[in-house]
C-alpha positions as CSV (number, residue, x, y, z in Angstrom):
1,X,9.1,-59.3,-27.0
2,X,5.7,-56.9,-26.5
3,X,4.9,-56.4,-22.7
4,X,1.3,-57.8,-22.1
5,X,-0.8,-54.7,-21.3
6,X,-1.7,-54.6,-17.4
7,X,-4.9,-55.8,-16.0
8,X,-7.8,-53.8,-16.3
9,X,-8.2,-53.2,-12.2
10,X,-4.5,-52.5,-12.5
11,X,-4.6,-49.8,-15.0
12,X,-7.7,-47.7,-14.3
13,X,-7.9,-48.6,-10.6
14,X,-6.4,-45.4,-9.3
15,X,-9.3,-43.1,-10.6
16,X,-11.7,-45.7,-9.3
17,X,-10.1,-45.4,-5.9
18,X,-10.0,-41.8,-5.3
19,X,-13.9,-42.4,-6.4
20,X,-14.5,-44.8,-3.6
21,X,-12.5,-42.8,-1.0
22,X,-14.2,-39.8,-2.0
23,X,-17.5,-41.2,-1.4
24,X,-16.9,-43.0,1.4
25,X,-15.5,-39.2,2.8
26,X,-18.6,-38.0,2.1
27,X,-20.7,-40.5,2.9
28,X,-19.0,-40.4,6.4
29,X,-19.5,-36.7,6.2
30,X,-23.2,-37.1,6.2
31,X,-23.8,-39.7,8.4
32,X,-21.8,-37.8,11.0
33,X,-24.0,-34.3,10.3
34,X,-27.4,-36.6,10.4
35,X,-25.9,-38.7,13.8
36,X,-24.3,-35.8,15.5
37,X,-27.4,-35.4,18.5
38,X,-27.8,-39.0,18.9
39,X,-23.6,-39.0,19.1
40,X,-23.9,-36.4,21.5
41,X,-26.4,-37.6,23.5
42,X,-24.0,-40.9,23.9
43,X,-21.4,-39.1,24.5
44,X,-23.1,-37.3,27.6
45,X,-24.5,-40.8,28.5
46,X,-21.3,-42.2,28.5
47,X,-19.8,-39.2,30.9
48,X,-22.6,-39.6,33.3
49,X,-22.2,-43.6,33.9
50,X,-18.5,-42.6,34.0
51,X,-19.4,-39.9,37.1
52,X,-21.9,-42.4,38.2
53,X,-19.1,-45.1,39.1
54,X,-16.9,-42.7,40.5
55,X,-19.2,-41.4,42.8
56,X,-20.5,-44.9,43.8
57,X,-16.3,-45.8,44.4
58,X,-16.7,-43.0,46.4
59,X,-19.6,-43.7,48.6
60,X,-18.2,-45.1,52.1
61,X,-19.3,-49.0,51.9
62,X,-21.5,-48.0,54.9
63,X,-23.5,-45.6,53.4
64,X,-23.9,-47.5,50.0
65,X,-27.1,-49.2,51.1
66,X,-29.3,-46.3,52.0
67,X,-28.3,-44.7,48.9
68,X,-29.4,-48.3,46.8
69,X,-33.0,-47.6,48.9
70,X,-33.4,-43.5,47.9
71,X,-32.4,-44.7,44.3
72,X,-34.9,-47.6,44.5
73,X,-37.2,-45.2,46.0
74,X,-37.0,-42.5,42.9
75,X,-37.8,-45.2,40.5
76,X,-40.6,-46.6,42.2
77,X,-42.1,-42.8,42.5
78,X,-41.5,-42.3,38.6
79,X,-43.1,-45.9,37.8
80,X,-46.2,-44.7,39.5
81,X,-46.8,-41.2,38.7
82,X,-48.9,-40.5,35.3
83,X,-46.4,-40.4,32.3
84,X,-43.5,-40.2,35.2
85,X,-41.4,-43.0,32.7
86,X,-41.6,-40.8,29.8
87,X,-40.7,-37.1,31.1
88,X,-37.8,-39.3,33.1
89,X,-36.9,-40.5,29.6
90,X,-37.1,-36.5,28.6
91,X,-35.2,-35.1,31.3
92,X,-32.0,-38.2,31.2
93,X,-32.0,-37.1,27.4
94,X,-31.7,-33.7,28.0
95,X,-28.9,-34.1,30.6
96,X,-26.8,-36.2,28.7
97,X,-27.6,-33.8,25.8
98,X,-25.6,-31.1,28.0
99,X,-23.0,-32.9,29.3
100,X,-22.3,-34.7,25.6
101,X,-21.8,-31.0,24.2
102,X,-18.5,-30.0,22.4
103,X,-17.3,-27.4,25.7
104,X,-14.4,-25.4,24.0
105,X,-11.9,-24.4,26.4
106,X,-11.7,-20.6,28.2
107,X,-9.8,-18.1,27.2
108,X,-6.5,-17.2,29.5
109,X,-6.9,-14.8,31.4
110,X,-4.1,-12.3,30.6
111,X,-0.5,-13.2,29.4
112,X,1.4,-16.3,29.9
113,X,4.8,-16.8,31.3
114,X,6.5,-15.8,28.0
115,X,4.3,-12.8,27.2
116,X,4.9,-11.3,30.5
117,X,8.3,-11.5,30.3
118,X,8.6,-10.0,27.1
119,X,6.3,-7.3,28.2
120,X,8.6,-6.7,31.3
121,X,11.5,-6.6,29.7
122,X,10.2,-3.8,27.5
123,X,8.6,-2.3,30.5
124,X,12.2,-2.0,31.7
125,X,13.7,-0.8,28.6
126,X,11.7,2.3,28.7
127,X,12.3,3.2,32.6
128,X,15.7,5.7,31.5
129,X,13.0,7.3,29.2
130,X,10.0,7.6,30.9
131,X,11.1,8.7,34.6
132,X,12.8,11.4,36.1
133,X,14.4,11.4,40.2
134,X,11.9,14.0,41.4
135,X,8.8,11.9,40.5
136,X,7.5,10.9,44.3
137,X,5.1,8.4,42.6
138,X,6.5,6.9,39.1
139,X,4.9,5.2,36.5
140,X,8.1,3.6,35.0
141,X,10.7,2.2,37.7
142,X,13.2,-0.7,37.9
143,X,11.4,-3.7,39.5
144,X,7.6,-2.0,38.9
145,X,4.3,-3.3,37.4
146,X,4.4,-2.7,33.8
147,X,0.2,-3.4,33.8
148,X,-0.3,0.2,34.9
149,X,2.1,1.3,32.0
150,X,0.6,-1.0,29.3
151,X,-3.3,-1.7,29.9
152,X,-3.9,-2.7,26.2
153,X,-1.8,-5.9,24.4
154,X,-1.7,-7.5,21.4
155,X,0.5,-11.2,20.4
156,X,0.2,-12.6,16.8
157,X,0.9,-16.5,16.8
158,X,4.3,-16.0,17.1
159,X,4.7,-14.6,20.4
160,X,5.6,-11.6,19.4
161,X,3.3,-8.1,20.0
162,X,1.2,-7.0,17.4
163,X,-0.5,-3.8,19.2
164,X,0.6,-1.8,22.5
165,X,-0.8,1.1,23.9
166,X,1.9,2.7,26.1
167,X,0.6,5.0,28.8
168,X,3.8,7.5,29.5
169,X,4.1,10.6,32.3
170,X,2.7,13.9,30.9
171,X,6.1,15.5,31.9
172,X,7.4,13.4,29.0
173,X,9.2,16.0,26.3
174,X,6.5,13.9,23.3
175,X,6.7,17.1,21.2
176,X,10.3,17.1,20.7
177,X,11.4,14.7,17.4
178,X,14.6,13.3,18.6
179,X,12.2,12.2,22.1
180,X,9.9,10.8,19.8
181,X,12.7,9.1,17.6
182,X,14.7,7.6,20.5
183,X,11.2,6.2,21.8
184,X,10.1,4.5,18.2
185,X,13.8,3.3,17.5
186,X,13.5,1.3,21.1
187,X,10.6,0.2,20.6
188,X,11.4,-1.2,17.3
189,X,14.0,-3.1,18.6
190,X,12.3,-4.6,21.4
191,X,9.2,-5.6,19.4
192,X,11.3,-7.5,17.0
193,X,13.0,-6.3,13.9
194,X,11.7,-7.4,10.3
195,X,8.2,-5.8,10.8
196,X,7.0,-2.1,10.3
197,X,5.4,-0.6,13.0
198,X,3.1,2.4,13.1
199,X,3.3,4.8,16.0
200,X,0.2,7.0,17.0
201,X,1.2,9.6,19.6
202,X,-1.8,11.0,21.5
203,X,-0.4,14.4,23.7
204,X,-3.6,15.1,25.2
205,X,-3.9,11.5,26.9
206,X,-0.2,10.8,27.0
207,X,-0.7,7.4,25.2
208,X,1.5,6.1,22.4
209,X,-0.6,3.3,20.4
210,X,1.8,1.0,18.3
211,X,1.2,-1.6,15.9
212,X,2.7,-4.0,13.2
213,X,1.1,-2.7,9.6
214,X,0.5,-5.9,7.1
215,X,2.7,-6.2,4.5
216,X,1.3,-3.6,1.4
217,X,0.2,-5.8,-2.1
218,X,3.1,-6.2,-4.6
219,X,0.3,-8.4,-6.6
220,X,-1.8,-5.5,-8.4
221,X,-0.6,-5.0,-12.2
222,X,-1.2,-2.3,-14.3
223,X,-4.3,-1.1,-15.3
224,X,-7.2,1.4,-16.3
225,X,-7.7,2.4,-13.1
226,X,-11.1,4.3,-11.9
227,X,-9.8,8.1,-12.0
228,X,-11.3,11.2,-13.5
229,X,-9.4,13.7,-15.7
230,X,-6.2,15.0,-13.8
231,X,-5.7,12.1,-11.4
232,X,-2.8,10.3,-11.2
233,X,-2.4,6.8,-9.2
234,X,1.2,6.7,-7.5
235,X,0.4,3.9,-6.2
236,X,-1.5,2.1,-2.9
237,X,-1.3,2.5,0.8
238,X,-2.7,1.3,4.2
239,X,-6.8,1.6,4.7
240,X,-6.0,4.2,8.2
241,X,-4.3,6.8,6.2
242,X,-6.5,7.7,3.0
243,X,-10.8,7.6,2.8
244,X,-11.0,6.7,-0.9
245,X,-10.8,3.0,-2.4
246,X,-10.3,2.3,-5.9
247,X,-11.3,-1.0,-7.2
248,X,-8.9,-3.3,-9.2
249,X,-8.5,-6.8,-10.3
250,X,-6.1,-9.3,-9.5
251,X,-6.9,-11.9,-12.0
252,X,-10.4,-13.0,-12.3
253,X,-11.1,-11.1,-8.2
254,X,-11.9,-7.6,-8.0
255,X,-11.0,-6.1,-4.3
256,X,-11.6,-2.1,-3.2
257,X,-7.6,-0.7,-2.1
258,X,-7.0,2.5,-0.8
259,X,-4.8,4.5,-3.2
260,X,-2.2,7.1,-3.5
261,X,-4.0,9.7,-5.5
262,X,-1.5,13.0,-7.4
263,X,-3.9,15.7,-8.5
264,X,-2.4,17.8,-11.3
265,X,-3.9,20.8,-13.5
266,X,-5.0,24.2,-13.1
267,X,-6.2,23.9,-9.6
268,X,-3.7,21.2,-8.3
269,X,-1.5,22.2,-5.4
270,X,0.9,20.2,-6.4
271,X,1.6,20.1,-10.0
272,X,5.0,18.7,-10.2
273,X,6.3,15.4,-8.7
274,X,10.0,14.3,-7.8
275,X,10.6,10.5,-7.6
276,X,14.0,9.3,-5.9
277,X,15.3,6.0,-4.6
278,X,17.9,3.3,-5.2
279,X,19.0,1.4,-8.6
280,X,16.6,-0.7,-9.0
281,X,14.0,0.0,-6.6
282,X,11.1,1.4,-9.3
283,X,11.6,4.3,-10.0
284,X,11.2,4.5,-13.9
285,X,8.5,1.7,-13.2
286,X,6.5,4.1,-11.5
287,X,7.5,7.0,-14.3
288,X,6.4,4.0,-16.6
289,X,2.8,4.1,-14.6
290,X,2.4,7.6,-14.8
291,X,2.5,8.1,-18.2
292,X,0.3,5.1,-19.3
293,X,-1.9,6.8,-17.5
294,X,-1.4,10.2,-18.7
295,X,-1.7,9.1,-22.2
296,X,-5.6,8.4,-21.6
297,X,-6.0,12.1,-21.9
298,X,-2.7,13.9,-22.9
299,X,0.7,14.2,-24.7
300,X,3.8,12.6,-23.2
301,X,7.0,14.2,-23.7
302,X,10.1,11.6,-22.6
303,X,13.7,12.2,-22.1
304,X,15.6,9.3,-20.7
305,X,19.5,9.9,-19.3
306,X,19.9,6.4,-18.8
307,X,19.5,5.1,-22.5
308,X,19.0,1.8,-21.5
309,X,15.4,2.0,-23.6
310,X,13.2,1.2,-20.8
311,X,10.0,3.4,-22.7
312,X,10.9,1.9,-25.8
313,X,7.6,0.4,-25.7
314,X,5.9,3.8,-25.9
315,X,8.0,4.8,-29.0
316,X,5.2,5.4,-32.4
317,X,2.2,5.6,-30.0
318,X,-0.8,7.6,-30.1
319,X,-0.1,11.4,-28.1
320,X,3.9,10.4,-27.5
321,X,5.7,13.5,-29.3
322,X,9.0,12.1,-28.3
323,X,11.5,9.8,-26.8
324,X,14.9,11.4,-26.4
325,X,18.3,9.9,-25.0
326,X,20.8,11.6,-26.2
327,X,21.7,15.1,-25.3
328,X,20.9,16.7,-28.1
329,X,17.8,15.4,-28.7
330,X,16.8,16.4,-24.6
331,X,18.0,20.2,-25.3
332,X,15.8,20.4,-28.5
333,X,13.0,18.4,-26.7
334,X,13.0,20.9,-23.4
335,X,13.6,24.2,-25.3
336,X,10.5,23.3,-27.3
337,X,8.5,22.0,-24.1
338,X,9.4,25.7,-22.8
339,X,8.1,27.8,-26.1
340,X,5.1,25.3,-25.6
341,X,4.6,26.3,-22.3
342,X,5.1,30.0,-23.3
343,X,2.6,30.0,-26.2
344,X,0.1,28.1,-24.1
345,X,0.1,31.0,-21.5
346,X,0.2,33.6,-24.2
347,X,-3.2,31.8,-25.6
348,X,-4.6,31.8,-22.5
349,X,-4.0,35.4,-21.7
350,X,-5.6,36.2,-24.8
351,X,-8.4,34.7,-24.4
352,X,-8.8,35.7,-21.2
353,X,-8.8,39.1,-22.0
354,X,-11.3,38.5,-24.9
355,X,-13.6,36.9,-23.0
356,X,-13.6,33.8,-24.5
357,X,-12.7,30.3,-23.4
358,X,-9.4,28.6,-23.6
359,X,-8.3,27.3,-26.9
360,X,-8.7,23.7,-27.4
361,X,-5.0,23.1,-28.4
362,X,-4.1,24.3,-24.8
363,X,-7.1,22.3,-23.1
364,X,-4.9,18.9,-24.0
365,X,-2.8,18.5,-20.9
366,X,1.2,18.2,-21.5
367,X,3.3,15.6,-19.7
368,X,7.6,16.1,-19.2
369,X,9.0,13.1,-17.8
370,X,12.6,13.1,-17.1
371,X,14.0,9.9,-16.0
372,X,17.7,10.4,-14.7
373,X,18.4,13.9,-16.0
374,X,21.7,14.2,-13.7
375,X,23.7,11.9,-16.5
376,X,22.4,13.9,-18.8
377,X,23.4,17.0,-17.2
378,X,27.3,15.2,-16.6
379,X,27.3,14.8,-20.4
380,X,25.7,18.2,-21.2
381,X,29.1,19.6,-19.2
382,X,31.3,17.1,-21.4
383,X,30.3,18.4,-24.6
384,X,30.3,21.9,-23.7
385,X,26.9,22.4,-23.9
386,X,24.5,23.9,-21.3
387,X,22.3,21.6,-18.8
388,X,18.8,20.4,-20.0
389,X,17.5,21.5,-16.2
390,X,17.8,25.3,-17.1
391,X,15.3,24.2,-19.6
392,X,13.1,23.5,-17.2
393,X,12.4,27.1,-15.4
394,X,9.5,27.7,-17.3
395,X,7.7,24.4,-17.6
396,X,8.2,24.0,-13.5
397,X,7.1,27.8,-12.8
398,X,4.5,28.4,-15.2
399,X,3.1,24.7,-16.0
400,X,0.5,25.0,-13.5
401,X,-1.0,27.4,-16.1
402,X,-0.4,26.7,-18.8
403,X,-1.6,22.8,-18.0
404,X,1.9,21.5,-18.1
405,X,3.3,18.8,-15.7
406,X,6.5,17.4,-15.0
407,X,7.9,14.8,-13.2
408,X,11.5,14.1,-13.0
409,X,13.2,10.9,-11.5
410,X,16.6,10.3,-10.0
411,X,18.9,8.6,-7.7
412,X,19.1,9.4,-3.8
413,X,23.0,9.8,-4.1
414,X,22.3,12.2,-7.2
415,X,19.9,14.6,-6.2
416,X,22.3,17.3,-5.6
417,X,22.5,17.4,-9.2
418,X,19.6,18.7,-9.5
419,X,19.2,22.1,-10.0
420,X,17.2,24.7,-7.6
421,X,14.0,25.1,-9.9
422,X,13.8,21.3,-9.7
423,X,14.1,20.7,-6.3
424,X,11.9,24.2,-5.5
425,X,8.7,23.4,-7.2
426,X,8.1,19.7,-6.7
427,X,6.3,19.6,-4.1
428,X,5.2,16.4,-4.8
429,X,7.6,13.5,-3.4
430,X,8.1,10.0,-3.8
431,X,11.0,7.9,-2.2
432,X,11.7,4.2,-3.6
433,X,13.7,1.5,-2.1
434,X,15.5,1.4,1.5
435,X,15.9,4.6,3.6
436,X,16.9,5.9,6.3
437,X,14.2,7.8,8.5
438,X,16.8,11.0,8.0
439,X,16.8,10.6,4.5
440,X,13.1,10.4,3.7
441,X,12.7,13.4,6.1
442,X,15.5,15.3,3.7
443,X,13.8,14.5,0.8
444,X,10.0,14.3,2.2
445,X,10.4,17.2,4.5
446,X,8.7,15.3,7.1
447,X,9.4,12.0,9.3
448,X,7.4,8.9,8.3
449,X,5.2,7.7,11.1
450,X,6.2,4.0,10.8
451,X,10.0,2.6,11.1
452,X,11.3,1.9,7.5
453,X,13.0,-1.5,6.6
454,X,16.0,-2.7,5.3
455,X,15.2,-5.2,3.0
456,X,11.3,-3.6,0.8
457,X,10.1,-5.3,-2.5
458,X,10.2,-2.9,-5.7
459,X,8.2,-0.4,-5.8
460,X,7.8,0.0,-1.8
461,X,8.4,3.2,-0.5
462,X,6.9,6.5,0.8
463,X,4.8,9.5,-0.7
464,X,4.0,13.0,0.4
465,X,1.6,15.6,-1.6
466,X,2.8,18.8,-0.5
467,X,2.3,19.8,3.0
468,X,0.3,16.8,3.9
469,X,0.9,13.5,5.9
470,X,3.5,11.0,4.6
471,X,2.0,7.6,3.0
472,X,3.7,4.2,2.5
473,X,3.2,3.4,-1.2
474,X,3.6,0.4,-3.4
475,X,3.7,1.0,-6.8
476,X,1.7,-1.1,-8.9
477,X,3.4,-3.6,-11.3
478,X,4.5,-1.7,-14.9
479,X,7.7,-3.5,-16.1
480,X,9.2,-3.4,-19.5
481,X,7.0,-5.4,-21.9
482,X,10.2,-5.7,-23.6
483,X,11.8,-7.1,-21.2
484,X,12.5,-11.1,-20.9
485,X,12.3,-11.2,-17.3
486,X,8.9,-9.9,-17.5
487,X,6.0,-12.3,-17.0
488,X,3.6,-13.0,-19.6
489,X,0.5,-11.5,-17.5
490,X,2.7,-8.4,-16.3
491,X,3.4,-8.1,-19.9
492,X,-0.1,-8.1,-21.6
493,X,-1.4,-6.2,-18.8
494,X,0.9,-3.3,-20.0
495,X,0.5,-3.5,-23.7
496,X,-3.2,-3.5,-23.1
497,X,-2.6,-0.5,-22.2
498,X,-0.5,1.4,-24.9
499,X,-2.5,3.6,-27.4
500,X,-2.3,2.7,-30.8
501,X,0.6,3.5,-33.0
502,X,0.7,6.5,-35.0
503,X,0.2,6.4,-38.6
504,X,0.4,10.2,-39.7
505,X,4.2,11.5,-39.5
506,X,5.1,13.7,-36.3
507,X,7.1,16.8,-36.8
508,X,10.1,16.8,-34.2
509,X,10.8,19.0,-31.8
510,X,13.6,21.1,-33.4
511,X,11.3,21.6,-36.4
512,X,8.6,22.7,-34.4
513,X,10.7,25.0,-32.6
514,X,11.5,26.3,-36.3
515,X,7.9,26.9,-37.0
516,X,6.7,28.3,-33.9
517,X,9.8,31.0,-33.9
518,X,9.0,31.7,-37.9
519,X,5.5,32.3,-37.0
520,X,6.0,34.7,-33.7
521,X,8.2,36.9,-36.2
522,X,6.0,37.0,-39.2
523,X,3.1,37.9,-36.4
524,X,5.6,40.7,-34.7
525,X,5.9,41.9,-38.3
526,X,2.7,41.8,-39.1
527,X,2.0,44.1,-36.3
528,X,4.7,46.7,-37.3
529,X,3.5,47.0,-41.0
530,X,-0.2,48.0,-40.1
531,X,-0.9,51.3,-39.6
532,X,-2.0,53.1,-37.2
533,X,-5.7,53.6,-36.8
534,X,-6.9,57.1,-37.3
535,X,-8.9,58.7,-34.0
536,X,-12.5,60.1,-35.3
537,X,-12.3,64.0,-35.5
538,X,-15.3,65.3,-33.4
């Protein structure tokens, strides 16, 4: 039996209805913006009848009758002064106008009961640290005022602090480490775990500003970002610590970020980069970054220990010479990165000396990225053979030169596997994943100035160029196109990126070793066979 079809009302009467009601809200809306001074005028009308009758219940009954005669009185003088009724109407307006207006309420004055208990408890957390016996007048003592000790504050909507300046003695040891370290960890604590903090020490005024840094953006993809030749993105960091922006688009929104910018060539101080965290943590993602972007202007020579084919996406494109996994494909790869390196400085040199410029085929910069080359170096030793790092002397020493950059990647518990060349010249340092604040200053060579976390997103971590300051860093989003837990956007975003694939065949690295070593002897020979040229006889 067919089901009779529903009533008309019934059937499209839910669109009709959101209609109605969304008419009737803005309809309500309007009326409300067009009636708001005649509301508020009734408003203030209604609170002065209200303080009216309370101050006639007020009025002893005695006295109620000479003030009915001074209020008779009033009107009588209005009635008969010229326009009196009308500027009366003006004035009554204008009062009820005042009292009828929306009166937000004032701001407390200072903490409330739960904010100055937190901040005493944390004033008396710090009394062991900040106060000796001999001080006749301390700043920090059991039972004191901690206002004197902290005279700026900041809560978030939680109730718990956001910003604190702490004013501390000056005979406070604040250029010792471990003081400093014992200070942040208890402060830390006390503030509430979960956040990182950022701690400003200022010697000169004794003042020790901390506060909770927002969470870094895991949401930026990869892209063609706004460099010029020889800058490399790492990745982005906090607005206070770099004065560059870079803009980027997150969608259809383009937003300014402060990045993490690597400088590399002739003139960069440091032209080699070291990358170590955690499984998992990004560390081939960002090795993935850095050469998507080195493509855009040079060759890319891979060699990956894990062989799990994380750049297998880079494999036939455009300026990628090769993509080795094995061992013997790594040896032949390095030994003919160092004979490239070798005949780019011999070039050079000659040219120098002739006073021309540099050859074009030099000009092209040269990219070694080693991802995991300790499990290379473990099967290396298996076989019998020698360790791809020793290949790596002349590339890390002379790359500067001969525009040749490298950038290895490895574990934190593996990096004493890495031989002395390696861990000498890059200067350039990157720590993924969780860390403790000894173990970024081992690998960093400097403390971080904020407190690191246990639990960081991928790609979260820390940077330091060289001798300067260290940066938190998030690296931007470059998985595995390949990959099925990859997300279509994250996905498209990198294969927009890849060059195009290759159609002319590419000589390997082994042959090109052949040819480069055939050619330096039939040159050597070339030089023995001439003869001599005969000196002029005067």
């Amino acid at each position: 039996m067919a089901r009779p079809p529903l009533p008309r009302i019934l059937s499209n009467g839910t669109a009709s209805l959101a209609r109605s009601r969304e008419l009737a809200r803005s309809a309500a809306d309007s009326a409300t913006d067009v009636l708001h001074p005649l509301i508020t005028i009734a408003r203030g009308l209604r609170r002065l009848a209200a303080a009216g009758r309370r101050r006639w219940a007020e009025t002893p009954k005695d006295k109620r009758g000479p003030l009915l005669f001074l209020v008779a009185s009033v009107i009588l003088v209005v009635a008969l002064v010229p326009y009196g009724p009308l500027l009366a109407g003006i004035c009554l307006m204008g009062a009820c106008a005042w009292t009828g207006r929306e009166r937000n309420p004032p701001a407390p004055d200072g903490p409330d009961e739960a904010q100055a208990q937190r901040l005493q408890s944390l004033y008396e957390a710090l009394v062991p640290y900040f106060s000796v016996p001999e001080d006749p007048d301390p700043l920090f003592a059991h039972g004191g005022a901690w206002d004197k000790a902290f005279p700026s504050y900041t809560f978030d909507d939680t109730g718990r602090i956001s910003r604190l300046v702490v004013h501390y003695p000056a005979y406070f040891t604040d250029g010792e480490a471990e003081s400093r370290a014992r200070i942040e960890q208890l402060l830390h604590a006390k503030s509430g775990r979960g956040r990182e903090y950022h701690f400003a020490w200022d010697e000169e005024g004794n003042e020790l500003t901390v506060s909770v840094l927002p969470p870094l953006p895991t949401d930026i993809a990869a892209q063609r970002f706004v460099t010029a030749p020889g800058e490399t993105v790492l990745g982005f960091t906090d607005e206070t610590d770099v004065r560059r922006t870079l803009p980027v688009t997150d969608g259809e929104q383009c937003r300014d970020v402060p990045p993490v910018v690597w400088r590399t060539g002739v003139r960069s101080t440091e032209p080699h980069l070291l990358i170590a965290g955690q499984p998992g943590s990004g560390t081939t993602t960002l090795l993935r970054s850095i050469a998507l972007q080195a493509l855009q202007y040079g060759d890319v020579l891979v060699v990956e220990g894990t062989g799990t084919g994380d750049y297998a996406c880079l494999t036939g494109r455009e300026g990628v010479l090769a993509i080795e996994c094995g061992v013997a494909g790594a040896l032949a790869s390095l030994e003919w990165a160092a004979h490239e390196t070798e005949r780019r400085l011999i070039a050079a040199n000659r040219a120098r000396q002739a006073g021309h410029s540099a050859p074009e085929d030099i000009k092209r910069p040269l990219w070694i990225l080693l991802d995991r080359p300790s499990a290379l170096g473990h099967l290396a030793a298996a076989d019998g053979r020698d360790d791809p790092q020793s290949l790596l002397q002349v590339p890390l020493r002379h790359g500067r030169a001969a525009n040749v950059t490298v950038a290895v990647a490895d574990q934190l518990d593996c990096l004493d596997a890495l031989s002395d060349a390696v861990r000498q010249h890059t200067r350039a340092r990157v720590v993924l994943g969780p860390a403790g604040a000894r173990r970024l200053e081992e690998v960093l060579g400097a403390p971080p100035h904020t407190t690191p976390t246990s639990e960081v997103p991928p790609g979260r971590g820390y940077a330091r160029l060289g001798t300067g300051p260290v940066h938190r860093l998030q690296v931007p989003a470059t998985p595995d196109p390949y990959d099925d837990a990859t997300s279509e956007a994250h996905r498209r975003a990198v294969l927009d990126l890849l060059p195009e694939r290759s159609t002319a065949p590419q000589t390997g690295p082994t042959e090109q070793i052949t040819e480069q070593i055939a050619e330096q002897r039939a040159e050597e020979l070339q030089e023995v066979t001439e003869p001599a040229p005969v000196a002029a006889e005067s």
